[in-house]
C-alpha positions in Angstrom: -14.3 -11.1 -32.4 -12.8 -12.4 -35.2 -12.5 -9.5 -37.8 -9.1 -8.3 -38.9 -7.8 -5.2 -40.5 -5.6 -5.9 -43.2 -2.1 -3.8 -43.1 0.6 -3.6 -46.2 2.8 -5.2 -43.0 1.1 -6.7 -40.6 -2.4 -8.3 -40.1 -4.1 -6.8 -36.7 -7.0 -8.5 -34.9 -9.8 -5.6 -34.4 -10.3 -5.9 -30.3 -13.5 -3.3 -30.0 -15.9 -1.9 -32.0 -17.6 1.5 -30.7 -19.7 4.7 -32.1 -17.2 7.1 -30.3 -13.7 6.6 -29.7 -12.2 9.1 -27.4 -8.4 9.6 -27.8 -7.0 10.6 -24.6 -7.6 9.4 -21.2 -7.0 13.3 -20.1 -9.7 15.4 -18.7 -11.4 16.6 -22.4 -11.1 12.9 -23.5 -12.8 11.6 -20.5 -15.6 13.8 -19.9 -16.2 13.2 -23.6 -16.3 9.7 -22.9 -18.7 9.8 -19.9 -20.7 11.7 -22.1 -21.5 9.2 -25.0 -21.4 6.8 -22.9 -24.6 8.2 -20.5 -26.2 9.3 -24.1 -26.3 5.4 -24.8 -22.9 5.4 -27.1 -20.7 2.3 -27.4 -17.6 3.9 -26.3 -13.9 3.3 -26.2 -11.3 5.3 -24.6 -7.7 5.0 -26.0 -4.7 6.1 -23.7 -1.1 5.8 -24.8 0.3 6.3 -21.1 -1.9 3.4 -19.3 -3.3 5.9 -17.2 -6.3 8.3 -16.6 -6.5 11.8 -16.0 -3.7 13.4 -18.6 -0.7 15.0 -17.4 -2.0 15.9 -14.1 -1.6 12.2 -13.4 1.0 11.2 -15.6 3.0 14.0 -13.9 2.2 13.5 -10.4 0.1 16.6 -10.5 -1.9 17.0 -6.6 -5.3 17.8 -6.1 -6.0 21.4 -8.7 -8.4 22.7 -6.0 -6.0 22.8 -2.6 -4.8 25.9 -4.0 -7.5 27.9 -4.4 -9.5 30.0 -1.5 -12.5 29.4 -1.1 
């Protein structure tokens, strides 16, 4: 790609271009993504961590569902 968005500052090269852009890799943000994305969306998922799955992962969070009876 070669477009740019120009910034008082700084010039930034543009690196995607989607329909929905999901902010959060965390559970919301990803189902929201696998949504658009089945539904035919050009998606993009931006994560400030570098890793999936919110807190739970970023935390070291185990498995939600060991806990509960069944």
């Amino acid at each position: 790609m070669s477009a740019t968005v120009e910034l008082p500052a700084q010039t930034l090269p543009v690196v995607a271009e989607a329909e929905v852009v999901a902010l959060g890799g965390g559970p919301a943000g990803l189902a929201a993504a696998v949504a658009a994305a089945r539904n035919g969306a050009g998606t993009v998922i931006v994560e400030r961590f570098g890793c999936l799955g919110g807190m739970a992962t970023a935390g070291l969070v185990g498995p939600f569902r060991s806990f509960l009876k069944r």
